[in-house]
MIDOSE-1310 file (N, C-alpha, C; in nm, 2 decimals, decimal comma, always signed):
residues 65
xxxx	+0,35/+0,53/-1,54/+0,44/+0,46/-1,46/+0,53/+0,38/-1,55; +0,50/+0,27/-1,63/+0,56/+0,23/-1,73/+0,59/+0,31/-1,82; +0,70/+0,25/-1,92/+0,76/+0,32/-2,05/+0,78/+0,19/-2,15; +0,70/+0,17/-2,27/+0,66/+0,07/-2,36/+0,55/+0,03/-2,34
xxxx	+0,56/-0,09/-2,42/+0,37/-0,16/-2,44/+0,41/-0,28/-2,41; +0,35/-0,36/-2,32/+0,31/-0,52/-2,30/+0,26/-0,61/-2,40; +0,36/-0,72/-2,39/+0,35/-0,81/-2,53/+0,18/-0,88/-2,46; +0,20/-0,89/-2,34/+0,10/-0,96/-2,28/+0,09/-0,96/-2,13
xxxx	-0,05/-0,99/-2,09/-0,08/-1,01/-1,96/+0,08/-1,02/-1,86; +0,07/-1,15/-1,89/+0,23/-1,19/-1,79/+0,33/-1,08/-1,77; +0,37/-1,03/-1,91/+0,45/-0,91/-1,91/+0,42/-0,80/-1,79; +0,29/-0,76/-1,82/+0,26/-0,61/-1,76/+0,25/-0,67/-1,60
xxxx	+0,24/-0,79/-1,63/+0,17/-0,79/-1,48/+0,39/-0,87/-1,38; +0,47/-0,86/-1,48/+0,57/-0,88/-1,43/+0,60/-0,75/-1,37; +0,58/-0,67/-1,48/+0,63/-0,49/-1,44/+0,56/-0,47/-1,32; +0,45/-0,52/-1,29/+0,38/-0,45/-1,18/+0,42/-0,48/-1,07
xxxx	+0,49/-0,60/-1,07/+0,53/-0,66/-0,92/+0,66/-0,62/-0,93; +0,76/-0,56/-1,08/+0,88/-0,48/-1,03/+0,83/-0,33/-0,93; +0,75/-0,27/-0,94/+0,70/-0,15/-0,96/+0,63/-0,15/-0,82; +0,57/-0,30/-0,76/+0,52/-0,27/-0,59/+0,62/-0,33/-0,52
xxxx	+0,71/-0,37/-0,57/+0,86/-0,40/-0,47/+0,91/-0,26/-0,46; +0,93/-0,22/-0,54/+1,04/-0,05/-0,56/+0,90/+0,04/-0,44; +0,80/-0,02/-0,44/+0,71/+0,09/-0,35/+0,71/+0,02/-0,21; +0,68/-0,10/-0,16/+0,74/-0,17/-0,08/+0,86/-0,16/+0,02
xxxx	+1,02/-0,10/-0,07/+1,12/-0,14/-0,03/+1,07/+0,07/+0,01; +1,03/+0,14/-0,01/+1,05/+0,25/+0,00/+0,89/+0,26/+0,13; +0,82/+0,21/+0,14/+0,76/+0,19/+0,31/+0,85/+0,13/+0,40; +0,91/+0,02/+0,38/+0,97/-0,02/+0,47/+1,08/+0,05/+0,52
xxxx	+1,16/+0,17/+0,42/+1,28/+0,24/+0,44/+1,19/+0,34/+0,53; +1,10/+0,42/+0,50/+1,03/+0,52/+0,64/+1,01/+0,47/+0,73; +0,94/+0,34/+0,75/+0,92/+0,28/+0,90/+1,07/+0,24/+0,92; +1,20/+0,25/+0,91/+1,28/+0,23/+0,95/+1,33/+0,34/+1,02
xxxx	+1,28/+0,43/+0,95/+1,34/+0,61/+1,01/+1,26/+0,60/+1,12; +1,18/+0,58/+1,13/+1,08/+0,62/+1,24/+1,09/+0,47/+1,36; +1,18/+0,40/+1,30/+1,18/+0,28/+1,38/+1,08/+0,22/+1,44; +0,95/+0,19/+1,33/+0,76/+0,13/+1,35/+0,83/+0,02/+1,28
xxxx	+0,79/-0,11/+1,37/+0,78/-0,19/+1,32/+0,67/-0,22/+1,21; +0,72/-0,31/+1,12/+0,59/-0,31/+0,96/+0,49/-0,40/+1,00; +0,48/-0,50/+1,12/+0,37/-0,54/+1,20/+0,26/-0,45/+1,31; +0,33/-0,37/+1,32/+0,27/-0,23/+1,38/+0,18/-0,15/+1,29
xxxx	+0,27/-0,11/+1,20/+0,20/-0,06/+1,07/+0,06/-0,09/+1,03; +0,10/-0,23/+0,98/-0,01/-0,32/+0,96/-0,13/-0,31/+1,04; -0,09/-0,33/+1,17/-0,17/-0,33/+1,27/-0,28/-0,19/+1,30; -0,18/-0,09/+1,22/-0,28/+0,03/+1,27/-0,36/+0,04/+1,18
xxxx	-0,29/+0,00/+1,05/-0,41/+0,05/+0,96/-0,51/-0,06/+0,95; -0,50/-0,17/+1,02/-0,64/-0,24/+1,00/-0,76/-0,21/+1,14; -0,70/-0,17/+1,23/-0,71/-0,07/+1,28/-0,83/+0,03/+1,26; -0,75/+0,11/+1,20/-0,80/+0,22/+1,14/-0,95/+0,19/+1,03
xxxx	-0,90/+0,09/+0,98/-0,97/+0,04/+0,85/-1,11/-0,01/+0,92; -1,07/-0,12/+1,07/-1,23/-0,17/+1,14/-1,29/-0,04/+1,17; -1,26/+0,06/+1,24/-1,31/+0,15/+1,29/-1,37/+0,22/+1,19; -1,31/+0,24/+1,09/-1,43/+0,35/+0,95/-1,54/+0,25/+0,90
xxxx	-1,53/+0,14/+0,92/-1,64/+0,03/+0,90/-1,74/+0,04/+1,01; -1,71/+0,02/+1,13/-1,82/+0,05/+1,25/-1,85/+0,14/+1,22; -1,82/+0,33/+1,19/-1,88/+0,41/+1,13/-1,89/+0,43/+1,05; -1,93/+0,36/+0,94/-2,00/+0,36/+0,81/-1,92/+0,44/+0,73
xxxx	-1,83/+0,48/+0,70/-1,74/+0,55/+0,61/-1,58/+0,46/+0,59; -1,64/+0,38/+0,50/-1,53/+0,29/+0,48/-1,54/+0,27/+0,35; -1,60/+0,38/+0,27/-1,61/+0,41/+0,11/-1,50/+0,54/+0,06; -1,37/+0,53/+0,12/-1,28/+0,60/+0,11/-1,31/+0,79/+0,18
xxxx	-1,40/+0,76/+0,21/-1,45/+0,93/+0,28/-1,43/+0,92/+0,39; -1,30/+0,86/+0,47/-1,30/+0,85/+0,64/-1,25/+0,98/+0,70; -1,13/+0,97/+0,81/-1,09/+1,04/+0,84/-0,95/+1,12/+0,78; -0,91/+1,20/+0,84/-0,82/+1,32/+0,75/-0,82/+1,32/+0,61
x	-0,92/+1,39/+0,57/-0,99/+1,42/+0,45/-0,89/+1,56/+0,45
């Protein structure tokens, strides 16, 4: 993902938060196509997230495998 080396912690970890904005601004741009609110969103996947927990597959092996 990066290109160069980190002088230090602070550095890479600046890159990182350029790097989940640019992924960020690019969720928000599909839920706009689809006109879903990003509280909606939210909402489903936690959602989604309680429910693989009541069924015990909330170790990344849920549903649409």
């Amino acid at each position: 993902i990066f290109n160069g080396s980190f002088e230090d912690q602070e550095d890479f970890e600046a890159e990182c938060m350029k790097e989940l904005g640019d992924a960020l601004w690019a969720v928000v741009g599909i839920a706009h196509v689809f006109r879903w609110d990003m509280n909606g969103v939210a909402q489903t996947n936690l959602d989604k997230l309680a429910s693989r927990q009541r069924r015990g597959v909330i170790d990344g092996n849920g549903d649409n495998r």
